[in-house]
Structures are given as structure tokens and as C-alpha cells.
N, CA, C and O atoms as a MOPAC input file, in Angstrom:
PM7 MOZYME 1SCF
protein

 N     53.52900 1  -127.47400 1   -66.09400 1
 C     53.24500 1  -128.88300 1   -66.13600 1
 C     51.95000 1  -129.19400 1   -65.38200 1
 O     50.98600 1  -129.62700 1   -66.01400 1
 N     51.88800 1  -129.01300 1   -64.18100 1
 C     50.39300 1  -128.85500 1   -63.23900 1
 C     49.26700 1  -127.94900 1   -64.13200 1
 O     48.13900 1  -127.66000 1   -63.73400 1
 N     49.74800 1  -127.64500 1   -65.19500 1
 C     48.67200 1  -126.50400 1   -65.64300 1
 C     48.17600 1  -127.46300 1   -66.58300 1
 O     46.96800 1  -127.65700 1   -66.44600 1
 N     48.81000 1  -128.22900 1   -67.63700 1
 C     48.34300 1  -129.13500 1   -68.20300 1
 C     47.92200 1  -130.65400 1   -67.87300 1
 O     47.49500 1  -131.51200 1   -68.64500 1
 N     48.16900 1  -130.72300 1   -66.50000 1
 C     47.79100 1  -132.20000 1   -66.42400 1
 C     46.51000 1  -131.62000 1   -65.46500 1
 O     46.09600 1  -132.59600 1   -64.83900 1
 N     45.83000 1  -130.57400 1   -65.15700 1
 C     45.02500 1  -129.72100 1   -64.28400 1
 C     43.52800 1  -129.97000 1   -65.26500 1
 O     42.42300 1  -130.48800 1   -65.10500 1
 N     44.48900 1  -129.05300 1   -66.63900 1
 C     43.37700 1  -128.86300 1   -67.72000 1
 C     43.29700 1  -130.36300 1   -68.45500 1
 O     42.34200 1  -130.19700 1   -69.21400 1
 N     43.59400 1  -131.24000 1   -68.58600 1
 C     43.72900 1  -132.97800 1   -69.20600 1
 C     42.87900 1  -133.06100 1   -68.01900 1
 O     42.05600 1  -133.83100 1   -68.51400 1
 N     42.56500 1  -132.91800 1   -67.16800 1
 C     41.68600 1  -134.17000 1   -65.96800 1
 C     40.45600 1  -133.49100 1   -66.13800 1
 O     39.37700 1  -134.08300 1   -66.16800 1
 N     40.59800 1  -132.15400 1   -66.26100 1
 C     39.03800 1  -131.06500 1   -66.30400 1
 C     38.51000 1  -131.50100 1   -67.36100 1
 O     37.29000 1  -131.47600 1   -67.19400 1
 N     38.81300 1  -131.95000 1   -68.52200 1
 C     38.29200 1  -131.88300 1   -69.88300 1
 C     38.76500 1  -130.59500 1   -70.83700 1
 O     38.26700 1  -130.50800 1   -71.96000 1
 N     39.33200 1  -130.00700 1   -70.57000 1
 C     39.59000 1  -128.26400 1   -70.94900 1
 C     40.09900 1  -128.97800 1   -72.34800 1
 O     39.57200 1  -128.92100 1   -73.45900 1
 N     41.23100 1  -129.63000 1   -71.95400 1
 C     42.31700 1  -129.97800 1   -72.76400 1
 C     42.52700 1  -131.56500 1   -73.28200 1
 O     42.23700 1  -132.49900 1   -72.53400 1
 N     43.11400 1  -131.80200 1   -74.77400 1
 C     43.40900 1  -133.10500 1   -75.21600 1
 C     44.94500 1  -133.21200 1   -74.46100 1
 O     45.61000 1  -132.21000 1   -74.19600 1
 N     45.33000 1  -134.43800 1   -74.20000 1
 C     46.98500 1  -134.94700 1   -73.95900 1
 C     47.08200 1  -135.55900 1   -74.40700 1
 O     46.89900 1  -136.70400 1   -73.99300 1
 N     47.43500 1  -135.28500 1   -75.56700 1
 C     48.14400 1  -136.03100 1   -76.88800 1
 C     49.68800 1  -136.17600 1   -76.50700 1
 O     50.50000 1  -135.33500 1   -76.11900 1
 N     49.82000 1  -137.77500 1   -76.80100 1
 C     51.24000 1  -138.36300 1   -75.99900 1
 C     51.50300 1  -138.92500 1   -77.64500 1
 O     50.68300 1  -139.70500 1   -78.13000 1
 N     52.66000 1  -138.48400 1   -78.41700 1
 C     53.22700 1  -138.63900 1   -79.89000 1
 C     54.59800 1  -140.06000 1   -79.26800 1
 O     55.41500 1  -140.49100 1   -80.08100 1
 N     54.59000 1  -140.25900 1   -78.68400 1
 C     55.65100 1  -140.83400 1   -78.62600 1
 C     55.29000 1  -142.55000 1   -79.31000 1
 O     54.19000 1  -142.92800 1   -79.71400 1
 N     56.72700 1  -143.45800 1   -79.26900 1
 C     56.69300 1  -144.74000 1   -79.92400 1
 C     55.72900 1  -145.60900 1   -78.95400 1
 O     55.49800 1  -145.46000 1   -77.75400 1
 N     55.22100 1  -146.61200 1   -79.92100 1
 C     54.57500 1  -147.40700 1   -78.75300 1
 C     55.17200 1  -148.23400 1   -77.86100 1
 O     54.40200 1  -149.00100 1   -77.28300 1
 N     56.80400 1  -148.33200 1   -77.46200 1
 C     57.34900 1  -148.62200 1   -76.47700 1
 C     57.23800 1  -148.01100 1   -75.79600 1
 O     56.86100 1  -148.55300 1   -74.75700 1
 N     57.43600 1  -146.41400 1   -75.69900 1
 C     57.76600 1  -145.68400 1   -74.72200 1
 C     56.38400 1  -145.67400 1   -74.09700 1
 O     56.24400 1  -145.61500 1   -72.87500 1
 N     55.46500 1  -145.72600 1   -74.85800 1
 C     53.73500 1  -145.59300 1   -74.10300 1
 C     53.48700 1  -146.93500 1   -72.94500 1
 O     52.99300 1  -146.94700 1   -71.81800 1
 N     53.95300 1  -147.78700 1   -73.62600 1
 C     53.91800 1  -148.90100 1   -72.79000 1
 C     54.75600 1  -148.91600 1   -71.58800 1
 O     54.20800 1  -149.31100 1   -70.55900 1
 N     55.90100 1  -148.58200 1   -71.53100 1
 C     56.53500 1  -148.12600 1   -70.23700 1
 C     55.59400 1  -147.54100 1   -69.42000 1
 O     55.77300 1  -148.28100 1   -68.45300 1
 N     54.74700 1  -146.79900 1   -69.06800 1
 C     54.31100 1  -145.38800 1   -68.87300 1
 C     53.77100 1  -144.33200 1   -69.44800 1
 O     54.30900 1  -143.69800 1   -70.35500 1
 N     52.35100 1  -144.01400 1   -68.80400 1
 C     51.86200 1  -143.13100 1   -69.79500 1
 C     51.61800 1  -141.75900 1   -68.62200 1
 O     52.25500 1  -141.74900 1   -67.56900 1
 N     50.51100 1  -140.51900 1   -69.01300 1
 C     50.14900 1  -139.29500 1   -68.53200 1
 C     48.65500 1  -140.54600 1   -68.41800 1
 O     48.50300 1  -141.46200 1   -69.22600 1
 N     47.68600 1  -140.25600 1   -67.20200 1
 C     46.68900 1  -141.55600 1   -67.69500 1
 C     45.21500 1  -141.01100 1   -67.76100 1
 O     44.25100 1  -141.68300 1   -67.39400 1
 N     45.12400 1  -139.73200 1   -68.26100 1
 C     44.64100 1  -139.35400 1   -69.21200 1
 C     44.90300 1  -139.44400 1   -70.84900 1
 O     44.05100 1  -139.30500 1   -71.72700 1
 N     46.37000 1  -139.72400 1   -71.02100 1
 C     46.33400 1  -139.28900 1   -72.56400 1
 C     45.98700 1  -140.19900 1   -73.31300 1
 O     45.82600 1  -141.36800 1   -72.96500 1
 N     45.78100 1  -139.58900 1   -74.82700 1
 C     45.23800 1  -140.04700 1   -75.97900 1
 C     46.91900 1  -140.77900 1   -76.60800 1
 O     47.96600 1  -140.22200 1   -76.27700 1
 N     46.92700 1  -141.81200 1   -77.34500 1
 C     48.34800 1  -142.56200 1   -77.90300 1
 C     48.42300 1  -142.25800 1   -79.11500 1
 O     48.00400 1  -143.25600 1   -79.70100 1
 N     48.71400 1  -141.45000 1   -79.90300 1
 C     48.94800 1  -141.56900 1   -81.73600 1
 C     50.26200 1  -141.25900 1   -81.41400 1
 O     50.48000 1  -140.30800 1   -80.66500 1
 N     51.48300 1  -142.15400 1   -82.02900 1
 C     52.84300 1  -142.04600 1   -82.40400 1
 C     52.49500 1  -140.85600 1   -83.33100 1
 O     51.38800 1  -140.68800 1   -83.84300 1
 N     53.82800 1  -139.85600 1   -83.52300 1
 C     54.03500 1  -139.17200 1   -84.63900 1
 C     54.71700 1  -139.35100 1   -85.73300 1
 O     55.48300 1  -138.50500 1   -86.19400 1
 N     54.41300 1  -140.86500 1   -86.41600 1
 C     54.67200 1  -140.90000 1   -87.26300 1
 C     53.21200 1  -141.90800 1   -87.52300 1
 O     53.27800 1  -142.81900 1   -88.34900 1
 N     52.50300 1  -141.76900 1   -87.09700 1
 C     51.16100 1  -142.42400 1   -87.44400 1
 C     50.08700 1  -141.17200 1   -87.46200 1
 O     49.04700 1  -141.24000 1   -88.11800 1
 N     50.48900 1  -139.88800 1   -86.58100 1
 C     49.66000 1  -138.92300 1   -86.79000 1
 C     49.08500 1  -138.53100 1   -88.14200 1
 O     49.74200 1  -138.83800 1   -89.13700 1
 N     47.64900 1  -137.73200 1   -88.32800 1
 C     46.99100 1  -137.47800 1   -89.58100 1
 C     45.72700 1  -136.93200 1   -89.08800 1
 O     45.13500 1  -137.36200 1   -88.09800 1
 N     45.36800 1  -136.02400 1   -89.78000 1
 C     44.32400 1  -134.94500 1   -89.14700 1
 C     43.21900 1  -135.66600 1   -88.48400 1
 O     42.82100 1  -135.18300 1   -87.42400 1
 N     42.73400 1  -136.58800 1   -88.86600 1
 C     41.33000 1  -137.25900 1   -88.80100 1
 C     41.79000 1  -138.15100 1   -87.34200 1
 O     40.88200 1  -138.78700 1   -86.80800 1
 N     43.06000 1  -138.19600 1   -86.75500 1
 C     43.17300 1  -138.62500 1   -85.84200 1
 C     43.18900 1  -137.58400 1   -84.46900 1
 O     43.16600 1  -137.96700 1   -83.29900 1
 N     43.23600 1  -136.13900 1   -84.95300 1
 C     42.97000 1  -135.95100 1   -83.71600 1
 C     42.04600 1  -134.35100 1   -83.22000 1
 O     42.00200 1  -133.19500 1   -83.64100 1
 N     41.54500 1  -134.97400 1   -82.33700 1
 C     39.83500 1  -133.85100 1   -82.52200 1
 C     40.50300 1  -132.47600 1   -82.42800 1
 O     41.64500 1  -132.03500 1   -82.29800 1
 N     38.74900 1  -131.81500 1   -82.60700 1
 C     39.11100 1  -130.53300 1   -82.93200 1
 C     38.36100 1  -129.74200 1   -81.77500 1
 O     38.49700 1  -128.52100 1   -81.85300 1
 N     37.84000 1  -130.06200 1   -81.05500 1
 C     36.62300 1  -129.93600 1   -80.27300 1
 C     37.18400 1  -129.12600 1   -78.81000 1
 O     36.25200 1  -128.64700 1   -78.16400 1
 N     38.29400 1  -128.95400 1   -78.32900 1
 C     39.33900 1  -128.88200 1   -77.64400 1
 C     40.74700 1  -128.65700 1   -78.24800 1
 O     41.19900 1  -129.05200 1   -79.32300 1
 N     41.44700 1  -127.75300 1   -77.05400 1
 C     42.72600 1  -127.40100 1   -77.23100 1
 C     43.43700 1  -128.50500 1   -77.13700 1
 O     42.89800 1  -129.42100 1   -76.51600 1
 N     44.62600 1  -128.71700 1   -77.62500 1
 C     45.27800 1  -130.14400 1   -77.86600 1
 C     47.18100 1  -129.46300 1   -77.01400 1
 O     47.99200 1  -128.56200 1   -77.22900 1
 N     47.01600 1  -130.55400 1   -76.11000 1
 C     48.59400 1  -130.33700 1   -75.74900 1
 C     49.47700 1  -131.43300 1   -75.85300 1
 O     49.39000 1  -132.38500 1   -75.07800 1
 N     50.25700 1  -131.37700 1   -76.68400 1
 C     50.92600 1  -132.45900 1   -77.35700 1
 C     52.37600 1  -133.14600 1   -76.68200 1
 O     53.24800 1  -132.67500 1   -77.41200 1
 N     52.80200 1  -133.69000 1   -76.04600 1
 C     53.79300 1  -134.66000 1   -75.16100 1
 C     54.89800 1  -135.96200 1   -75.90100 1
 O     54.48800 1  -136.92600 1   -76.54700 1
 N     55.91800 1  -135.74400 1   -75.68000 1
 C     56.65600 1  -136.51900 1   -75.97700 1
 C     57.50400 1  -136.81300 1   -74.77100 1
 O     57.24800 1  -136.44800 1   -73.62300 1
 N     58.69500 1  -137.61800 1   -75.22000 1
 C     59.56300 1  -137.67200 1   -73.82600 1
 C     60.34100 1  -136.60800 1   -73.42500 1
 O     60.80700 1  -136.42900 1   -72.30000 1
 N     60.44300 1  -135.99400 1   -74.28200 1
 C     61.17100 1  -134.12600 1   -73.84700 1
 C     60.54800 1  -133.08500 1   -74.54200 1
 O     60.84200 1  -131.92500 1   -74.25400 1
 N     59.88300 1  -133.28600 1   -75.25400 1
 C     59.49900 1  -132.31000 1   -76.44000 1
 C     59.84300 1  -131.53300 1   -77.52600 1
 O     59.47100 1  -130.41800 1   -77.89100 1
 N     60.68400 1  -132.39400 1   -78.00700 1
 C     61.25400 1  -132.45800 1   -79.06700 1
 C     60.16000 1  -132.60000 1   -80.46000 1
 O     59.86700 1  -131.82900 1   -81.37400 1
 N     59.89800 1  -133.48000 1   -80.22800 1
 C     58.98400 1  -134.41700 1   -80.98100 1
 C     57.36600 1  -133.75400 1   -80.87400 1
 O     56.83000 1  -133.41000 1   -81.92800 1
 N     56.87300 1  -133.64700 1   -80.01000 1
 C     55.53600 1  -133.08500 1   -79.36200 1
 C     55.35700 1  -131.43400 1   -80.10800 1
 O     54.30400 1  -131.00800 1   -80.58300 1
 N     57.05400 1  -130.46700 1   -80.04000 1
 C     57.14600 1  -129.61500 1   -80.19100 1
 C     56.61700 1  -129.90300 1   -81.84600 1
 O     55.40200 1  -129.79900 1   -82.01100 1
 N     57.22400 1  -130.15900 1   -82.73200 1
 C     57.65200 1  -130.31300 1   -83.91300 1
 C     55.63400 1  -130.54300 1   -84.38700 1
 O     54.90200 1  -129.96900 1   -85.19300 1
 N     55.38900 1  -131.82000 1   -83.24000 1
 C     53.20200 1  -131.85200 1   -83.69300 1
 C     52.91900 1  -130.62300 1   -83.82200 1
 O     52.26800 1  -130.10700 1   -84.73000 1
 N     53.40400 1  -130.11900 1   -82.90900 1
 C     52.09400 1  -128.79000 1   -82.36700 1
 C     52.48100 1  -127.95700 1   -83.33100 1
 O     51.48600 1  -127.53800 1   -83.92200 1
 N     53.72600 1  -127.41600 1   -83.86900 1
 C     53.95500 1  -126.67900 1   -84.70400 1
 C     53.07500 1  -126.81900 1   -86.37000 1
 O     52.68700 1  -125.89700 1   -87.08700 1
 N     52.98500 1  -128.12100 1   -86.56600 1
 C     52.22200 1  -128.86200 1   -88.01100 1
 C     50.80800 1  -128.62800 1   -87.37300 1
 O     50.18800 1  -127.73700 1   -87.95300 1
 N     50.27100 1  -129.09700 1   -86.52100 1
 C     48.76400 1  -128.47800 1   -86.08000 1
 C     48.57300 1  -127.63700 1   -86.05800 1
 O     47.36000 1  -127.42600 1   -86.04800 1
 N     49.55200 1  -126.27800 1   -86.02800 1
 C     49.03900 1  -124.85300 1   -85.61400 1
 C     48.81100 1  -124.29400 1   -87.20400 1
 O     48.04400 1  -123.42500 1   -87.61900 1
 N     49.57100 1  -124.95700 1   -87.76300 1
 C     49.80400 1  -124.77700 1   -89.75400 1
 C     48.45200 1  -125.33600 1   -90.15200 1
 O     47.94100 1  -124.73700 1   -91.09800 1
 N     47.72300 1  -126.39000 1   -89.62700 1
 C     46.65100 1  -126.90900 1   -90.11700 1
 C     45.53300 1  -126.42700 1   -89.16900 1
 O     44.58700 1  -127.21100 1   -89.09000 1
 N     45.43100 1  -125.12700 1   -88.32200 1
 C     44.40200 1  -124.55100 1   -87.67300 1
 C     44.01700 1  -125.16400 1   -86.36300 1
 O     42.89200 1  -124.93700 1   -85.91900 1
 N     44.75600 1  -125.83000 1   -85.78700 1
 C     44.66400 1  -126.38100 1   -84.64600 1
 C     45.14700 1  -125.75200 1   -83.24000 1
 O     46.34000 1  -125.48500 1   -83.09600 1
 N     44.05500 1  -125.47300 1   -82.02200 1
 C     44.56000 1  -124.71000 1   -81.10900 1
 C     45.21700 1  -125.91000 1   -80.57000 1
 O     44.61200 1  -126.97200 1   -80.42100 1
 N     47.11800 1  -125.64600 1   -80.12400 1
 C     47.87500 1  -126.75200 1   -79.61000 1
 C     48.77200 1  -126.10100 1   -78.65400 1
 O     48.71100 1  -124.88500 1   -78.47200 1
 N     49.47200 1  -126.73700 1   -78.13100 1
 C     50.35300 1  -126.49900 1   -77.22100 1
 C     51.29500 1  -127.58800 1   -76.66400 1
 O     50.73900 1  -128.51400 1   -76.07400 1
 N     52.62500 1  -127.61300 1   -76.76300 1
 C     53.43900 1  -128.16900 1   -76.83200 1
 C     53.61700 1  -128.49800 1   -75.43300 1
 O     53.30800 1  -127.48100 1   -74.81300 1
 N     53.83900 1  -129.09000 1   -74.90900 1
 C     54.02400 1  -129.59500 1   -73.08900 1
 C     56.01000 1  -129.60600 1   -73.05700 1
 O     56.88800 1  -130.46300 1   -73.16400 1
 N     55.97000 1  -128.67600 1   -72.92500 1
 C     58.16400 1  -128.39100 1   -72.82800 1
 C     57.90500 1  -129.22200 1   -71.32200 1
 O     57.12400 1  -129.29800 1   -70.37500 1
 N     59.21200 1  -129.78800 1   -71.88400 1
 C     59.97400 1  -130.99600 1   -71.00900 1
 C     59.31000 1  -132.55300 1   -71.23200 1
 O     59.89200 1  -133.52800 1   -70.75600 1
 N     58.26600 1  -132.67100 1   -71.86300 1
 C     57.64800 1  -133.68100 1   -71.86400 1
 C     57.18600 1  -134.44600 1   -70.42900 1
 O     56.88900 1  -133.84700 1   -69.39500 1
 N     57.19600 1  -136.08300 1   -70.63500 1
 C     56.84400 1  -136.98000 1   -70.00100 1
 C     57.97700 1  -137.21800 1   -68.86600 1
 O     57.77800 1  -137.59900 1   -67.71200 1
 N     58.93100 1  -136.97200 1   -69.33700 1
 C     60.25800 1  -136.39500 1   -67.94000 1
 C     59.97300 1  -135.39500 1   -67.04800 1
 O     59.84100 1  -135.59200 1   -65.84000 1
 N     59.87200 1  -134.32900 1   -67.58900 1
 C     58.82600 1  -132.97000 1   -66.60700 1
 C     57.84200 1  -133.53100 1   -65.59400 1
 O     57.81900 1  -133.68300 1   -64.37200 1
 N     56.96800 1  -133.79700 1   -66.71800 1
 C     55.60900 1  -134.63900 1   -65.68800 1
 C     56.00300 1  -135.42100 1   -64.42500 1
 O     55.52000 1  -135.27300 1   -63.30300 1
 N     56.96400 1  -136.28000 1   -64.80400 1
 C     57.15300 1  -137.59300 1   -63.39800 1
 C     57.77800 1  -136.70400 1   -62.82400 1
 O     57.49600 1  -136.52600 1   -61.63900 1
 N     59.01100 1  -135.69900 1   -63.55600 1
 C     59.85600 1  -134.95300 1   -61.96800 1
 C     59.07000 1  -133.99100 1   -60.88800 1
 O     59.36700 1  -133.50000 1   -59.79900 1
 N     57.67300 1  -133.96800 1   -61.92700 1
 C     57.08100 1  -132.89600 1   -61.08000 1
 C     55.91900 1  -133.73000 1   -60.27800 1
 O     54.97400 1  -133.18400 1   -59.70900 1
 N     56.11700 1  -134.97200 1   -60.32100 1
 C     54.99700 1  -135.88700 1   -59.43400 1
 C     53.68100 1  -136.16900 1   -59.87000 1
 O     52.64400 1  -136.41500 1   -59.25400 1
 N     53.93600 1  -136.08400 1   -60.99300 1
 C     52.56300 1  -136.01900 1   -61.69000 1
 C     52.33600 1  -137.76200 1   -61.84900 1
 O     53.40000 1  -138.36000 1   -61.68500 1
 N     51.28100 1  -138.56200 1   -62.10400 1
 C     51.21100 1  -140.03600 1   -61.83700 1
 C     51.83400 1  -140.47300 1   -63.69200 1
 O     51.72100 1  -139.85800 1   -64.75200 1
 N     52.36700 1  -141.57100 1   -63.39100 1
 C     52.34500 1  -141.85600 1   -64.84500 1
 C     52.16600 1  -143.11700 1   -64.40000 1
 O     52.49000 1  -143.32300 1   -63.23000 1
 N     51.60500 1  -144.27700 1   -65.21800 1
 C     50.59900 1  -145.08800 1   -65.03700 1
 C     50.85900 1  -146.26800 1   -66.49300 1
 O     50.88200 1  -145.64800 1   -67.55600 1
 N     51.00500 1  -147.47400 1   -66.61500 1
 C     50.85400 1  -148.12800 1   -67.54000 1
 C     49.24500 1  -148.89300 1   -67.32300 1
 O     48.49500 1  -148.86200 1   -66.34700 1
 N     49.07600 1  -149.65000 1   -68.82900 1
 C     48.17800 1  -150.43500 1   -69.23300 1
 C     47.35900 1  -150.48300 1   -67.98800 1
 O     48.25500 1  -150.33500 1   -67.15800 1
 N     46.33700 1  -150.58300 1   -67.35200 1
 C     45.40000 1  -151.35000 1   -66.10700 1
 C     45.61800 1  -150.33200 1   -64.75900 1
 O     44.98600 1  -150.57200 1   -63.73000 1
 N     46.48600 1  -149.26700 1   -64.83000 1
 C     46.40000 1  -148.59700 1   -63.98200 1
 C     47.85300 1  -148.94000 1   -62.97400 1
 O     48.12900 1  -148.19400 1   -62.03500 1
 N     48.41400 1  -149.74000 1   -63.19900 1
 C     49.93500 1  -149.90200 1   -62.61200 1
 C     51.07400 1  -149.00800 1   -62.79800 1
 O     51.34000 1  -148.49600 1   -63.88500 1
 N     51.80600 1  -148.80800 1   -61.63000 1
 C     52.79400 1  -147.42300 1   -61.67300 1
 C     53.28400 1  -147.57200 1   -63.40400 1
 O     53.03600 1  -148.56900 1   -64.08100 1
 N     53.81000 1  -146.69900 1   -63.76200 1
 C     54.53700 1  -146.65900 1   -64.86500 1
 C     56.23100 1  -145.93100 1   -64.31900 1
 O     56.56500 1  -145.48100 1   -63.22300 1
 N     57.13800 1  -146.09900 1   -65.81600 1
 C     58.44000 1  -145.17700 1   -65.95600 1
 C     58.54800 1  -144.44600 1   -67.14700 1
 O     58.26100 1  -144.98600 1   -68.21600 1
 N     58.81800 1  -143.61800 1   -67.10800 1
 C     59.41200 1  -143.01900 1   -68.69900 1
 C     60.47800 1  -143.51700 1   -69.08200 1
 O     61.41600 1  -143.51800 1   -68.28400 1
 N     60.65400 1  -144.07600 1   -70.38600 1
 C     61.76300 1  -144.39100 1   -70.98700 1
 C     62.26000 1  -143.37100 1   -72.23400 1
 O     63.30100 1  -143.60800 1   -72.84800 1

């Protein structure tokens, strides 16, 4: 989890957060990029960088990265999601920079 929110602040890495736009609004990673996965589509997300993909457990995130890796995309699934992240103290942050929660 520190390895990806390490490489998201360096630039190394995209943090692609798939989740609904409720759950984004609760709380985000405050680096990441927002495409729901059911709004995802190639042209939405770069190629330029490794992409690590986040949901609220990774369920969902898992399931992106798997369809990106089919369409040539270096990805990586973030296991445990946006739950992982906060248990591991990582900041999660809504809209303007105010604490966030995962829902």
C-alpha cells in the first residue's frame, strides 16, 4: 500500500480510483484520477505511466486492471483498496482538501 501511494506522489504511477461517484465524494487517495468503472473507456485513461487501479476493496479495481492488461496496459490492481489505504494511514481527503472516509 505505501508502495503505491509512494509511487502516485513521485509521478511513477497513475491512481486510478474506479469507484461510484458517491464513494469518491466521501473520500478520496488525493492524488487520484476519478473514472467510475462503469464510465471507464480507453481514451480515458493514459498510457504514459503504469496505472494502479483502486476501488473500495478491490474487487472492482481488480476486474479494471485485468481488462487493461487485455488492452496492453501496464496496471496494477491496489488489493484491499481504499480500506487498506486509510488502515494503513495513508491521508484520504475529500473535495478542497478536507479529511475524508471511505464508504
Amino acid at each position: 500500500m505505501r508502495e503505491a501511494a509512494r509511487a502516485a506522489t513521485a509521478g511513477e504511477a497513475l491512481l486510478l480510483d474506479v469507484r461510484e461517484h458517491h464513494e469518491w465524494a466521501h473520500g478520496r487517495a488525493p492524488l487520484a484520477v476519478h473514472v467510475p468503472m462503469g464510465e471507464l473507456r480507453q481514451d480515458t485513461v493514459p498510457r504514459d505511466r503504469p496505472v494502479l487501479a483502486v476501488c473500495r476493496v478491490g474487487g472492482r479495481s481488480a476486474a479494471v486492471a485485468s481488462a487493461l492488461v487485455q488492452l496492453g496496459y501496464d496496471v496494477r490492481n491496489v488489493t484491499g483498496g481504499m480500506l487498506a489505504w486509510s488502515a494503513a494511514g495513508l491521508p484520504v481527503v475529500r473535495d478542497g482538501g478536507e479529511p475524508g472516509t471511505v464508504v
